[in-house]
BALUMNU-735584 format. One record per atom (N, C-alpha, C): y, z, x; atom name; residue number from 1; residue in one letter. Coordinates in pm, whole numbers, plus 50000, padded with zeros to 5 digits. Example, Ala and Ser with C-alpha at 12.3 -4.5 7.8 and 13.67 -1.06 7.14 Angstrom:
2
rec yy 49431; zz 50780; xx 51319; atom N; n 1; res A
rec yy 49550; zz 50780; xx 51230; atom CA; n 1; res A
rec yy 49670; zz 50780; xx 51320; atom C; n 1; res A
rec yy 49775; zz 50708; xx 51285; atom N; n 2; res S
rec yy 49894; zz 50714; xx 51367; atom CA; n 2; res S
rec yy 50003; zz 50787; xx 51290; atom C; n 2; res S
# end
This chain:
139
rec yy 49882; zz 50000; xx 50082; atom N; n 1; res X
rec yy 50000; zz 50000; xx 50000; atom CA; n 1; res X
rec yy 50125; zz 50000; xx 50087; atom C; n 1; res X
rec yy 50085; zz 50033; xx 50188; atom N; n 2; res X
rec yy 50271; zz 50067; xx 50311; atom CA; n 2; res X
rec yy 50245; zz 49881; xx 50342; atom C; n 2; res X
rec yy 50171; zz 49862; xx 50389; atom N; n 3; res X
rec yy 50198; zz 49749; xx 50433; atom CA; n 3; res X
rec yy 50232; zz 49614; xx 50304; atom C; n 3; res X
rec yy 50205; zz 49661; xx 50214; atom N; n 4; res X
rec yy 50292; zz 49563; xx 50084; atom CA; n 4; res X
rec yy 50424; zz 49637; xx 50079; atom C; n 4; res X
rec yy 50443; zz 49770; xx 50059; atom N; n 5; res X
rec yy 50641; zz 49777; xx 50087; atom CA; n 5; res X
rec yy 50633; zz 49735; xx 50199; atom C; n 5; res X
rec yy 50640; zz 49714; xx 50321; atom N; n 6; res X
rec yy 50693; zz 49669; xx 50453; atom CA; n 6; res X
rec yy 50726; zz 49519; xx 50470; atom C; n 6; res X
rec yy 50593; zz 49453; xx 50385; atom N; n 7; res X
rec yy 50606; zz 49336; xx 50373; atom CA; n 7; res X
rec yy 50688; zz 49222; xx 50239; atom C; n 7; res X
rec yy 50676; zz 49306; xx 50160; atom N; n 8; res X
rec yy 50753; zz 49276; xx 50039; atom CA; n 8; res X
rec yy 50921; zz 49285; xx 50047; atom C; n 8; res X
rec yy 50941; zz 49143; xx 49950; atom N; n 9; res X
rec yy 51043; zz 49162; xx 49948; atom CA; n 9; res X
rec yy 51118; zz 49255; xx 49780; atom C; n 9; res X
rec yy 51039; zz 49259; xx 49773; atom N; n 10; res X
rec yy 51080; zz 49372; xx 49617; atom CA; n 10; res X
rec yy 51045; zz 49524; xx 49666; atom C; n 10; res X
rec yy 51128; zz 49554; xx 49727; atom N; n 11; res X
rec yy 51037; zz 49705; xx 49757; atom CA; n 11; res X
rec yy 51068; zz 49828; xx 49667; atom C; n 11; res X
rec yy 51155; zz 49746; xx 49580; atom N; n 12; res X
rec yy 51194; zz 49884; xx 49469; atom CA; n 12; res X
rec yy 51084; zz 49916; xx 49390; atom C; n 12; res X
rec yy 51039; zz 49831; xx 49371; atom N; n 13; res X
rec yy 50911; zz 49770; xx 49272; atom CA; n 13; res X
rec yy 50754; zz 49920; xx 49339; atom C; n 13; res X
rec yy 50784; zz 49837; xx 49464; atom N; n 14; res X
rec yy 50626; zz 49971; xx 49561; atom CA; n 14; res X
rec yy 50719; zz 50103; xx 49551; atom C; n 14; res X
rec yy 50853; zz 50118; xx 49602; atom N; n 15; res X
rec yy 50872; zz 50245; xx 49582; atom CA; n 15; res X
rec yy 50879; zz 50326; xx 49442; atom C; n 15; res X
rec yy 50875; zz 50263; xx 49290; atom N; n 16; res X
rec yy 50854; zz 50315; xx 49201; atom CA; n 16; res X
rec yy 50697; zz 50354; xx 49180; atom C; n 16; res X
rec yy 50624; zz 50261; xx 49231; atom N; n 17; res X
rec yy 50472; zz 50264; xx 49239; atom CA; n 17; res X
rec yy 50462; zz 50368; xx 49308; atom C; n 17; res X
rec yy 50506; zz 50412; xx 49429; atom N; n 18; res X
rec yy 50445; zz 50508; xx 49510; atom CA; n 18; res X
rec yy 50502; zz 50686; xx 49448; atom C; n 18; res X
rec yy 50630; zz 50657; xx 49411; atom N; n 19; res X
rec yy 50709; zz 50762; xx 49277; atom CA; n 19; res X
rec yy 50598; zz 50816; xx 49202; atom C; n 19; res X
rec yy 50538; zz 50722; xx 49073; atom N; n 20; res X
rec yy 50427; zz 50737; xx 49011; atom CA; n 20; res X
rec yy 50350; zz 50765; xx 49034; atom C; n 20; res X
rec yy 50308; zz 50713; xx 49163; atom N; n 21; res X
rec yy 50159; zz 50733; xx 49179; atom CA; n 21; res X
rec yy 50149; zz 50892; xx 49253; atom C; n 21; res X
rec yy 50244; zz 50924; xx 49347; atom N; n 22; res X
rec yy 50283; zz 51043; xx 49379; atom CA; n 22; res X
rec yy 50309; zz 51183; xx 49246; atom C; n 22; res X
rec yy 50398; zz 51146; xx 49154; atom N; n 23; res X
rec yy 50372; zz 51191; xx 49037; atom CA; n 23; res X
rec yy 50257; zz 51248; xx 48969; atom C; n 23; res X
rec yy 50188; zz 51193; xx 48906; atom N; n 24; res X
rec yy 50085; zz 51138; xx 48883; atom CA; n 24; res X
rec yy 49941; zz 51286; xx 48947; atom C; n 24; res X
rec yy 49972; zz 51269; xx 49053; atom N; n 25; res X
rec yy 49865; zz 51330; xx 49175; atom CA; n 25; res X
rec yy 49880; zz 51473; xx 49149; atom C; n 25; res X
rec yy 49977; zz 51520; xx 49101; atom N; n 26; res X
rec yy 49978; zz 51625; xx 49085; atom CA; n 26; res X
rec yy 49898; zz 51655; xx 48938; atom C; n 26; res X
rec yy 49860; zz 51609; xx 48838; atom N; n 27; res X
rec yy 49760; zz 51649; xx 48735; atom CA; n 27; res X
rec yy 49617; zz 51571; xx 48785; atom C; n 27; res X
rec yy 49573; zz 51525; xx 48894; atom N; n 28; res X
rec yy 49455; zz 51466; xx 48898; atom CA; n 28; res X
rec yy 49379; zz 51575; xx 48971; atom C; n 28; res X
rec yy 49254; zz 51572; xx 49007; atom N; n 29; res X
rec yy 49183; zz 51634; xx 49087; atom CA; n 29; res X
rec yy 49216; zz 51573; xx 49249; atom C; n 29; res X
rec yy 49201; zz 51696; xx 49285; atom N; n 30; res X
rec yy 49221; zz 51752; xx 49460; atom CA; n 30; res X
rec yy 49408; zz 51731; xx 49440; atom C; n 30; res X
rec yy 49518; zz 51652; xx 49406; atom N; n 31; res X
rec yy 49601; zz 51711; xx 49353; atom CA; n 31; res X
rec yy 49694; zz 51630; xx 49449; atom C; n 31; res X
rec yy 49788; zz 51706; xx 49546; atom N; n 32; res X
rec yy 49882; zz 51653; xx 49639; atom CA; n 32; res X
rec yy 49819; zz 51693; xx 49764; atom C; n 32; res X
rec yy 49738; zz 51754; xx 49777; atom N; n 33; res X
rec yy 49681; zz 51748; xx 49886; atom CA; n 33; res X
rec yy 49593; zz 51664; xx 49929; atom C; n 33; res X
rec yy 49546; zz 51563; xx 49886; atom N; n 34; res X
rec yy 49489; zz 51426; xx 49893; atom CA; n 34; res X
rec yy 49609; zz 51334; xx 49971; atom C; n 34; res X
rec yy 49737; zz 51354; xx 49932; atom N; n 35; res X
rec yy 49817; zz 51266; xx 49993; atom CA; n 35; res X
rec yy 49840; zz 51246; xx 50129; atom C; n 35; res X
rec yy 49785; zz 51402; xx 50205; atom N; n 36; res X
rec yy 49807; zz 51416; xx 50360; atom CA; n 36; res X
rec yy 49696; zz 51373; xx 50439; atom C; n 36; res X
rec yy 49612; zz 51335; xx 50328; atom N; n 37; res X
rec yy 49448; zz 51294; xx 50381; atom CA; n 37; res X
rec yy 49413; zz 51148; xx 50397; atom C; n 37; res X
rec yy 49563; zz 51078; xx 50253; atom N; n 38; res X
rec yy 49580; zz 50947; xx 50258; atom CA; n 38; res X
rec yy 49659; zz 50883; xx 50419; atom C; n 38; res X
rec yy 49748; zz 50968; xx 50408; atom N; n 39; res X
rec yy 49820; zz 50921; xx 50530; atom CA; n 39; res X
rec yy 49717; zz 50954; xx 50667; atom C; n 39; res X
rec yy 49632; zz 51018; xx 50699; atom N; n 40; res X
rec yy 49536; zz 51083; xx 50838; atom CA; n 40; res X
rec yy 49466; zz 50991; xx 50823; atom C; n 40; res X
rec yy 49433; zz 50899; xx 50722; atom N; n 41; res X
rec yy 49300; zz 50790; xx 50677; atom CA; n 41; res X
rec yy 49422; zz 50640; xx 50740; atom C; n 41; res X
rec yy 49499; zz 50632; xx 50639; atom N; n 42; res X
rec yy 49578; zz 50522; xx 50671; atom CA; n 42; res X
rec yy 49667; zz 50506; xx 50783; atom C; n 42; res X
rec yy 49695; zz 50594; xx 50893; atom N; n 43; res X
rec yy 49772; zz 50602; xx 51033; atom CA; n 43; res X
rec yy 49651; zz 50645; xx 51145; atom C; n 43; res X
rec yy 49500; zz 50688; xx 51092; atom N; n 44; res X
rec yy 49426; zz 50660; xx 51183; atom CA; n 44; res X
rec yy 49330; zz 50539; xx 51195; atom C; n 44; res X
rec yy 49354; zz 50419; xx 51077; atom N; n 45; res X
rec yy 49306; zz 50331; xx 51065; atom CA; n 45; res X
rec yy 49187; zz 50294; xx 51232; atom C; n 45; res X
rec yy 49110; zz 50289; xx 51188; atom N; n 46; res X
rec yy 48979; zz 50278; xx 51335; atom CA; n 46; res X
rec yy 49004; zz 50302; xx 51412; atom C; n 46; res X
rec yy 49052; zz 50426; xx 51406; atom N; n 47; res X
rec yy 49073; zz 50566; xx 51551; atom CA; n 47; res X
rec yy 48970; zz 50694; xx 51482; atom C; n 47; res X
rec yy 48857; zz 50656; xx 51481; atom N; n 48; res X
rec yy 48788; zz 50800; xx 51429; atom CA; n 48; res X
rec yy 48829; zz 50901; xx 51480; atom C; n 48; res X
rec yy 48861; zz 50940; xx 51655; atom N; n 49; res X
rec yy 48912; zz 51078; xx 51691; atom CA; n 49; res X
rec yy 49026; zz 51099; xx 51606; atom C; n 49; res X
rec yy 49124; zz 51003; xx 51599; atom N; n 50; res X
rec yy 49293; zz 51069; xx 51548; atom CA; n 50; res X
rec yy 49279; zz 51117; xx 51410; atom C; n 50; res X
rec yy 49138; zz 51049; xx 51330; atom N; n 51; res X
rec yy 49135; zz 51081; xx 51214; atom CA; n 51; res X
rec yy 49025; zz 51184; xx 51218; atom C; n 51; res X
rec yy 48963; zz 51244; xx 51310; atom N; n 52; res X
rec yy 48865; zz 51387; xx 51294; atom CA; n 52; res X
rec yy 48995; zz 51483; xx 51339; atom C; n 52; res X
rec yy 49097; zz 51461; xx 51439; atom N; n 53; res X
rec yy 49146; zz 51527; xx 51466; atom CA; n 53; res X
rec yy 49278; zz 51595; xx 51361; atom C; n 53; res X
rec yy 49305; zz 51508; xx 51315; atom N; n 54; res X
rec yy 49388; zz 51518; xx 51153; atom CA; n 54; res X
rec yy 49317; zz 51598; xx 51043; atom C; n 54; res X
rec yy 49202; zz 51539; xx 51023; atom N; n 55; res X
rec yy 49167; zz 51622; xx 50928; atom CA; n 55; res X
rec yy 49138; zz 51750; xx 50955; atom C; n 55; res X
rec yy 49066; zz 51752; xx 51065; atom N; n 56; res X
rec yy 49014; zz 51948; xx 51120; atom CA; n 56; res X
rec yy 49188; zz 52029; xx 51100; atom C; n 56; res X
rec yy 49302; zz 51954; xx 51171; atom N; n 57; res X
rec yy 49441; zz 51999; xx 51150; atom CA; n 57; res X
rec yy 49452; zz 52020; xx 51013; atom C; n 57; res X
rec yy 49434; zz 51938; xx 50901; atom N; n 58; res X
rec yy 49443; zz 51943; xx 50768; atom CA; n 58; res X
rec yy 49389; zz 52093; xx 50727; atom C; n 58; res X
rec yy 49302; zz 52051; xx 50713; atom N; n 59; res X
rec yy 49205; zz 52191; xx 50685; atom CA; n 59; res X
rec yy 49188; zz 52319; xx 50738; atom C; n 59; res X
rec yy 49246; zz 52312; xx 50865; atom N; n 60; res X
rec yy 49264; zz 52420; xx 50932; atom CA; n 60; res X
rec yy 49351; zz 52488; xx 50860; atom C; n 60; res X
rec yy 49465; zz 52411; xx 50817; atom N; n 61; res X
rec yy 49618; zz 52493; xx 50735; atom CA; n 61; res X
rec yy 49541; zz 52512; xx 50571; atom C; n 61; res X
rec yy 49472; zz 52408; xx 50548; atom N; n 62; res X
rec yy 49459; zz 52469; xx 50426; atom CA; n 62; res X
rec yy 49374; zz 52594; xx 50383; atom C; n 62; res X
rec yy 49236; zz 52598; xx 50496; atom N; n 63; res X
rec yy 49193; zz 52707; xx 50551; atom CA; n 63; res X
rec yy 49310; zz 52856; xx 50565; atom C; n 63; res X
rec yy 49402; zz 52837; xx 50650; atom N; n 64; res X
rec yy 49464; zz 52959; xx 50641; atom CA; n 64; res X
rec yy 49547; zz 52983; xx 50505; atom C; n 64; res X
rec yy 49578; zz 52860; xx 50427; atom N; n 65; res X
rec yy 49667; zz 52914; xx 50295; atom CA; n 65; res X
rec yy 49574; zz 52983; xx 50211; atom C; n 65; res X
rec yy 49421; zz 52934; xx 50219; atom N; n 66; res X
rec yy 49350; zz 53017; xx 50069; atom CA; n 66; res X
rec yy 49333; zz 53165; xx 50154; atom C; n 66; res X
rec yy 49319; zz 53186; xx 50307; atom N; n 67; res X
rec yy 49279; zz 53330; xx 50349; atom CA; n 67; res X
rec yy 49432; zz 53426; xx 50289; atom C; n 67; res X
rec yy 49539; zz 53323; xx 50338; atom N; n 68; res X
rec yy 49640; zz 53422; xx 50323; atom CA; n 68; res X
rec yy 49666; zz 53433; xx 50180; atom C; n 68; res X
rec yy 49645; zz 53331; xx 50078; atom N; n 69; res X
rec yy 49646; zz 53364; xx 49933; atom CA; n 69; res X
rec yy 49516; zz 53504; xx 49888; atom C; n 69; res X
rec yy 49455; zz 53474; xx 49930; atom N; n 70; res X
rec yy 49327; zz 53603; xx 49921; atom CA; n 70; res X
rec yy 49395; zz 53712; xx 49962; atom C; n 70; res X
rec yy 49496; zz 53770; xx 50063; atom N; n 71; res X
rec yy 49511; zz 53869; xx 50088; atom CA; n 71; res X
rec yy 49621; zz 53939; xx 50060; atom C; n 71; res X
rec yy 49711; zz 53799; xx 50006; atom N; n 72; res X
rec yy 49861; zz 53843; xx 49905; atom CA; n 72; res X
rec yy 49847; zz 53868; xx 49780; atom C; n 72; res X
rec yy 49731; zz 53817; xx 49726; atom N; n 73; res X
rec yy 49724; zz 53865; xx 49589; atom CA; n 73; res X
rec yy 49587; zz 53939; xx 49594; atom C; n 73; res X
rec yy 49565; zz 53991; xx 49702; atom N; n 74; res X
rec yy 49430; zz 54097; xx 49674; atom CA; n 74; res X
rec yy 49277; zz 54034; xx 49555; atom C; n 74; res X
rec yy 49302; zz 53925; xx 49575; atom N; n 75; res X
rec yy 49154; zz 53896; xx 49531; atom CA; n 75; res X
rec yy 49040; zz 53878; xx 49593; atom C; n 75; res X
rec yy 49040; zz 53901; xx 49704; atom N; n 76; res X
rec yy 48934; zz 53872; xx 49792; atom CA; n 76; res X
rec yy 48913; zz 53800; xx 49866; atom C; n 76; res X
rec yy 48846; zz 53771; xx 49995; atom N; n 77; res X
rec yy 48809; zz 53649; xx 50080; atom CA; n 77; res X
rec yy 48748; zz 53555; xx 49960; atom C; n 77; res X
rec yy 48664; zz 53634; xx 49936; atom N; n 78; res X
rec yy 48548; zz 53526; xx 49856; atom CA; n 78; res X
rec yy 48613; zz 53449; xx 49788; atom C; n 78; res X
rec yy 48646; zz 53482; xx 49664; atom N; n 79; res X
rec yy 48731; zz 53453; xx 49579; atom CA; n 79; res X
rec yy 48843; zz 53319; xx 49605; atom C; n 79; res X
rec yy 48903; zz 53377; xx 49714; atom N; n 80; res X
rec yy 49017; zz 53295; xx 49779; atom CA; n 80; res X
rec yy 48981; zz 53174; xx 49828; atom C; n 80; res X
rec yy 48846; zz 53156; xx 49887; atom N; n 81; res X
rec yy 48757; zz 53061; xx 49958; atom CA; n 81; res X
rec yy 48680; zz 52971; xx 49839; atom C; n 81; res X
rec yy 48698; zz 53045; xx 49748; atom N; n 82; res X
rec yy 48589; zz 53001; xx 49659; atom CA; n 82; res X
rec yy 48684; zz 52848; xx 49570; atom C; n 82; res X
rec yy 48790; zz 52908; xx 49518; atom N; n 83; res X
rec yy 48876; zz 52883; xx 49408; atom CA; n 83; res X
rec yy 49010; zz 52840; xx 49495; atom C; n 83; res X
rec yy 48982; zz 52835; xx 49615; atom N; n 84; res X
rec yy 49081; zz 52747; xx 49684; atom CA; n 84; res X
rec yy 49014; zz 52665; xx 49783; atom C; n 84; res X
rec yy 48949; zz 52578; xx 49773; atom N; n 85; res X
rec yy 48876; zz 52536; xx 49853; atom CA; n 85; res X
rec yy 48864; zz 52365; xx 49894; atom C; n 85; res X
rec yy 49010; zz 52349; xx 49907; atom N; n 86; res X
rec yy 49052; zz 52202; xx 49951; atom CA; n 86; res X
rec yy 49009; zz 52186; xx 50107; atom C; n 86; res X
rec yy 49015; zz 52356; xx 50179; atom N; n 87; res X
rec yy 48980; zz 52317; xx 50308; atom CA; n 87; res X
rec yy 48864; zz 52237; xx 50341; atom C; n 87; res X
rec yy 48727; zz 52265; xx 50257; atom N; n 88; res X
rec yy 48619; zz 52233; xx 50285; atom CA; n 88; res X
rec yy 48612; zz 52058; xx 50313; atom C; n 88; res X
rec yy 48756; zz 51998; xx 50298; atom N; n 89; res X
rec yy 48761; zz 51842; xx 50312; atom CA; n 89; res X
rec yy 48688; zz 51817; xx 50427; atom C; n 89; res X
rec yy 48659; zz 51930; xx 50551; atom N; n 90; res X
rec yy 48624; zz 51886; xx 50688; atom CA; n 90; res X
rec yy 48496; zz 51837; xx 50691; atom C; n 90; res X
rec yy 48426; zz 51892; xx 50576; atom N; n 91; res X
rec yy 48270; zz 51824; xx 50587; atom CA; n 91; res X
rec yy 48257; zz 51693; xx 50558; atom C; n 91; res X
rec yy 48364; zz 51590; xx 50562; atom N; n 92; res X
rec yy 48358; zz 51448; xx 50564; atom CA; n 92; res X
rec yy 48337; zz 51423; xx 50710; atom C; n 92; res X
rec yy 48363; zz 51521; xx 50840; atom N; n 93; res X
rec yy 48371; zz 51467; xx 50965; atom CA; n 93; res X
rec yy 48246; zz 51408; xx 50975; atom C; n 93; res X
rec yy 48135; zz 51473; xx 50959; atom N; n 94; res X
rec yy 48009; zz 51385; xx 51009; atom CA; n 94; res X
rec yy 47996; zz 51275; xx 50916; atom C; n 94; res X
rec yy 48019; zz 51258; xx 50784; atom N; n 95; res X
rec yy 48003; zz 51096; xx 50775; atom CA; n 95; res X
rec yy 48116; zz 50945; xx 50835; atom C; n 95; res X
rec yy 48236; zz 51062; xx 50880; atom N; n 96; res X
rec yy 48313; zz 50967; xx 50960; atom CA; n 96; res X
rec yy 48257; zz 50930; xx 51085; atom C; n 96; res X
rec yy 48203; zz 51014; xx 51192; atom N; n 97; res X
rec yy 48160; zz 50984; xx 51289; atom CA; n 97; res X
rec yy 47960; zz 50923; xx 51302; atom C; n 97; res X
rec yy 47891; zz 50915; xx 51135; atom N; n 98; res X
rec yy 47825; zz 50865; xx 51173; atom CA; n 98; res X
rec yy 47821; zz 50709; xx 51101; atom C; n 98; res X
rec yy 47932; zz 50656; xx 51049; atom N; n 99; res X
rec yy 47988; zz 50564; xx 51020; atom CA; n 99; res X
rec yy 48016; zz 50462; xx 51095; atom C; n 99; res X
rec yy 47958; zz 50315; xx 51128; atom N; n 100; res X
rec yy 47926; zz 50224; xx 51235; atom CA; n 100; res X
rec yy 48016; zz 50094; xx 51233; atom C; n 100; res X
rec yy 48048; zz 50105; xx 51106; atom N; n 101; res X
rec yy 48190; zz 49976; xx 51090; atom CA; n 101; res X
rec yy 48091; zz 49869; xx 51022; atom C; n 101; res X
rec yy 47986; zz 49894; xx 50976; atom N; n 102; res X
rec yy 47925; zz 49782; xx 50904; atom CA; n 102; res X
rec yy 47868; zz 49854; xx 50786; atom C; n 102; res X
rec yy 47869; zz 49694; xx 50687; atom N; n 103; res X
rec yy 47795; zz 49775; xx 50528; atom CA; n 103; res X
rec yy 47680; zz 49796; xx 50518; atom C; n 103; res X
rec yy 47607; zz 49907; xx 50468; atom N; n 104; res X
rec yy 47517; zz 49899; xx 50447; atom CA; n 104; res X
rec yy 47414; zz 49828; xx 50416; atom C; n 104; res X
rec yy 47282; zz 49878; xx 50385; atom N; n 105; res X
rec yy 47172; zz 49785; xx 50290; atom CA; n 105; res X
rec yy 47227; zz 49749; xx 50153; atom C; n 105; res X
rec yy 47216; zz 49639; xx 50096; atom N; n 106; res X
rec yy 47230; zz 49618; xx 49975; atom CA; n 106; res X
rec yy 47065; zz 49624; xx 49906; atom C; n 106; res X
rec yy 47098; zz 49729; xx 49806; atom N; n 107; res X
rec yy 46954; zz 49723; xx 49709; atom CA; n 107; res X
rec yy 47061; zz 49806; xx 49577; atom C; n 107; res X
rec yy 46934; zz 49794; xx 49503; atom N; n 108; res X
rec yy 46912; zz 49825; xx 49331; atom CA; n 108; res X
rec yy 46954; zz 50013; xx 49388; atom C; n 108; res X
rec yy 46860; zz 50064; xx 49442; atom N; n 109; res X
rec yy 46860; zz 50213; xx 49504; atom CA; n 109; res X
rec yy 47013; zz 50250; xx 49573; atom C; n 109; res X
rec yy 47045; zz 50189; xx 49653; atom N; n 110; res X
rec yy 47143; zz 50187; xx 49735; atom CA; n 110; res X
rec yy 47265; zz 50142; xx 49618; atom C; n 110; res X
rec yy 47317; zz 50109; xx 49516; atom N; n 111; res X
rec yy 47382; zz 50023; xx 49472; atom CA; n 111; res X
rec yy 47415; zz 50115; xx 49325; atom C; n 111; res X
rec yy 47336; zz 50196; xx 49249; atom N; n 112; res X
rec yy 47299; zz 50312; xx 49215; atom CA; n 112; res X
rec yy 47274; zz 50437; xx 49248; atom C; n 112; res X
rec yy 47277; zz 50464; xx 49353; atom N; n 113; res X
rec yy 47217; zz 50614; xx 49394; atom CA; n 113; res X
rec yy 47353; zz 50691; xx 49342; atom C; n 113; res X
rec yy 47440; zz 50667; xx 49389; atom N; n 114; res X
rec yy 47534; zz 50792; xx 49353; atom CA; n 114; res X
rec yy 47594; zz 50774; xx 49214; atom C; n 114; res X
rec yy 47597; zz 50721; xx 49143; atom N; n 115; res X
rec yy 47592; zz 50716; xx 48953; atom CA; n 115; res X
rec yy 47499; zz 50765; xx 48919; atom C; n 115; res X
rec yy 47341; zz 50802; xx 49003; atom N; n 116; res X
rec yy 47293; zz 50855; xx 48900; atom CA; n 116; res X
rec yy 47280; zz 51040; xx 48978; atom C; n 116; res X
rec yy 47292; zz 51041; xx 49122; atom N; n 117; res X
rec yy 47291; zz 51168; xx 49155; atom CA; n 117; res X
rec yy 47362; zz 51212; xx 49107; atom C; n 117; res X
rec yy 47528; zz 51225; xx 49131; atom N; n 118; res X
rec yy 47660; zz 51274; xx 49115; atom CA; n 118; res X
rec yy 47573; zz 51316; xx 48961; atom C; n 118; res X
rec yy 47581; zz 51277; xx 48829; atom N; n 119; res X
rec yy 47603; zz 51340; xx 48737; atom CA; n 119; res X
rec yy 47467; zz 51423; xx 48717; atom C; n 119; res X
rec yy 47360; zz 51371; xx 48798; atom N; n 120; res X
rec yy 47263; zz 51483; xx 48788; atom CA; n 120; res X
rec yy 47267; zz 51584; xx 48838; atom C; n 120; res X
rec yy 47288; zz 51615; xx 48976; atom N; n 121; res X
rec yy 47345; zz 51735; xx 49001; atom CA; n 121; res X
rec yy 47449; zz 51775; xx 48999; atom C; n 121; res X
rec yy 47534; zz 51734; xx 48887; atom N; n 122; res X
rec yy 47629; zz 51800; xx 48803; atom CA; n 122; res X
rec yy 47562; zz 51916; xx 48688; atom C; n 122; res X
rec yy 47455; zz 51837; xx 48633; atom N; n 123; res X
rec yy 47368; zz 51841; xx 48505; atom CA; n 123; res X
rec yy 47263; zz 51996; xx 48568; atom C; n 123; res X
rec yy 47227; zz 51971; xx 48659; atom N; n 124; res X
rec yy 47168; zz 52082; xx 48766; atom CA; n 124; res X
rec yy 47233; zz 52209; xx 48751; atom C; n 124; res X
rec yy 47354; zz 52146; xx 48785; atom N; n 125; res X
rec yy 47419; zz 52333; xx 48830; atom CA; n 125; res X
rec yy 47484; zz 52381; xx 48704; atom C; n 125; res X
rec yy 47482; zz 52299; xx 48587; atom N; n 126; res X
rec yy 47521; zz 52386; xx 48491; atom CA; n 126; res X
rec yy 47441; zz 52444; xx 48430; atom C; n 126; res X
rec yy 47280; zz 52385; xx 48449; atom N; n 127; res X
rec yy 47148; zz 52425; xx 48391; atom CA; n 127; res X
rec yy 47152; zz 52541; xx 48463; atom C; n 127; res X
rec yy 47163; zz 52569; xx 48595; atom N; n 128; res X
rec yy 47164; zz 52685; xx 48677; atom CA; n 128; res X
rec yy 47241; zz 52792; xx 48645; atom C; n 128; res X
rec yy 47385; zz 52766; xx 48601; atom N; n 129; res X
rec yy 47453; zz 52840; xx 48553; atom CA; n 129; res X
rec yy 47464; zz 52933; xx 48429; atom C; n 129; res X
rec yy 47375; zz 52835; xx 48378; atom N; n 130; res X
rec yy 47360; zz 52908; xx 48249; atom CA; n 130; res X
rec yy 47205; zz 52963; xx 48263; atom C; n 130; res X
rec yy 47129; zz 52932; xx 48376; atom N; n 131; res X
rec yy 47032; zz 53035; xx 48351; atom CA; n 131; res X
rec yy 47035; zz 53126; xx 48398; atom C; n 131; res X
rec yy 47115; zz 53154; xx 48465; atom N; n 132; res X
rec yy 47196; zz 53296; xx 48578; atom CA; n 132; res X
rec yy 47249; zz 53329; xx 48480; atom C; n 132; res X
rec yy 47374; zz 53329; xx 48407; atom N; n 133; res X
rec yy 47448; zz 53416; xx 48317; atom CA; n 133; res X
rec yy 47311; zz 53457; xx 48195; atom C; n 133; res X
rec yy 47241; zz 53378; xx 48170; atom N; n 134; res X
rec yy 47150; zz 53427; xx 48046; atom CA; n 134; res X
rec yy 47057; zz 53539; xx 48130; atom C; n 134; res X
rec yy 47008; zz 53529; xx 48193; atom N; n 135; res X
rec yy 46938; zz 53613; xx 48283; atom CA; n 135; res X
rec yy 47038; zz 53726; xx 48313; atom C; n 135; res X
rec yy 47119; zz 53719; xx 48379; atom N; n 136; res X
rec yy 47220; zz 53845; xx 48420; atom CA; n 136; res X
rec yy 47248; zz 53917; xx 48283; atom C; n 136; res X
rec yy 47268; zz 53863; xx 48160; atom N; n 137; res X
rec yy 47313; zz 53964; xx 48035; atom CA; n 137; res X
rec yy 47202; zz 53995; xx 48024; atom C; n 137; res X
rec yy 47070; zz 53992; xx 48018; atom N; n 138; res X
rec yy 46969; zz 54051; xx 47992; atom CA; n 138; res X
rec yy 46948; zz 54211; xx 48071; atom C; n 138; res X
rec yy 47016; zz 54168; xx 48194; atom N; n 139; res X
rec yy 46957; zz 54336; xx 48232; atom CA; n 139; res X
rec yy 47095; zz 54396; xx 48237; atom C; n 139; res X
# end
């Protein structure tokens, strides 16, 4: 998207787009903090170090905002870690670095797998959840 404002000659046009779309980010999931992850992705364009090294930076701060939110409002590490937990973005490093610059296999399996995992173990942990809370009111 930077390189259509840079290159465009309408750039009022991308900067209302980027307004919105910035907008916007704040009611979606992961929120505005996706935006600093956009830019570490898009300014480390095939520099895997600048972009492991960005993100561990990323997360490192966001790491210390949920510890120090845990301990300003006295809810706990856990808690704080739990229910603030944008830091955990760092566990993308190993699929960045085992990432080869070419596409995968194409198959039926490969082409599907994550439409049908993603909502199954979605489907999983609420089955779990609710057999923990039904179980826990029992005793």
């Amino acid at each position: 998207m930077l390189d259509l404002f840079r290159e465009n000659k309408h750039k009022i046009y991308y900067l209302i787009l980027v307004i919105v779309l910035l907008a916007a980010s704040l009611i979606f999931e992961g929120g505005i903090y996706l935006w600093a992850v956009l830019l570490i992705f898009y300014f480390g364009y095939h520099k895997p170090t600048s972009q492991s090294i960005g993100i561990f930076v990323w997360c490192l701060l966001l790491f210390i905002k949920a510890v120090m939110t845990g301990i300003q409002t006295k809810t706990g590490l856990y808690s704080a870690l739990t229910f603030d937990s944008e830091w955990m973005m760092i566990s993308v490093l190993p699929f960045i670095w085992l990432y080869n610059g070419q596409r995968g296999k194409k198959s039926w399996i490969t082409k599907y797998f994550f439409y049908i995992i993603y909502p199954a173990h979605l489907w999983i942990l609420m089955i779990l959840r609710y057999l923990f809370i039904k179980y826990e009111l029992q005793y």
